[in-house]
C-alpha positions, 0 to 999 in steps of 0.5 A: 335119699328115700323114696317118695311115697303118696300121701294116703287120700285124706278125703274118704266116700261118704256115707249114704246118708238118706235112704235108697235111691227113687226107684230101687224098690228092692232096697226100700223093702229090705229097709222096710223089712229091716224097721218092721220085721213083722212084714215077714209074716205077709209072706208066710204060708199061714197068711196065704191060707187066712188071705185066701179064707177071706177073699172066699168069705167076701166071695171076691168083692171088695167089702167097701164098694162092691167091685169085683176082685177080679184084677191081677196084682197092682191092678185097681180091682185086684184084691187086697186083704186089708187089717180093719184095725192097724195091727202095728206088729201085733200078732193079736191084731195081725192074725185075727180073722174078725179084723180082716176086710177083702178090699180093691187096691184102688179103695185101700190106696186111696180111702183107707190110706187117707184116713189112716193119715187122718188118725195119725 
């Protein structure tokens, strides 16, 4: 008489099917990265150059409210480069200096996200 075997598992692992788990932050950008290649372009040596020619014009102020830029990242007062009209993947739009504002986190955060929402 043979032997018995197992029987293969009928039930496999799931698929994830929502995004990363709360808090891996890594997953959520290379996610982000994977949707929007363009996001590349914010770690491009040309932007560091064009980010550090409109803080120098703004004479590190924040275009919107006049505070200091003088946080470091994440800070409320540290300084972000901020695309007047959503770029959206153009490059157009993307790189045009004239459509370049240095603003505070806490103004970009807040004020400017709320009326972006508002548009969409």
């Amino acid at each position: 008489m043979g032997r018995l075997k197992a029987m293969p598992g009928r039930l496999a692992v799931p698929a994830p099917r929502i995004g990363a788990a709360a808090g891996d932050v890594r997953a959520q950008d290379r996610e982000r990265d994977r949707v929007k290649p363009w996001r590349s372009w914010y770690r491009s040596k040309r932007w560091y150059a064009l980010r550090s020619m409109v803080l120098k014009r703004a004479g590190y102020v924040c275009e919107q409210t006049g505070v200091p830029l003088i946080g470091k990242a994440g800070a409320p007062d540290s300084p972000v480069i901020d695309h007047v009209l959503e770029h959206k993947g153009n490059p157009v739009l993307f790189w045009d200096e004239g459509n370049l504002q240095a603003v505070s986190k806490r103004w970009h955060d807040s004020e400017k996200q709320r009326n972006e929402r508002r548009r969409h």
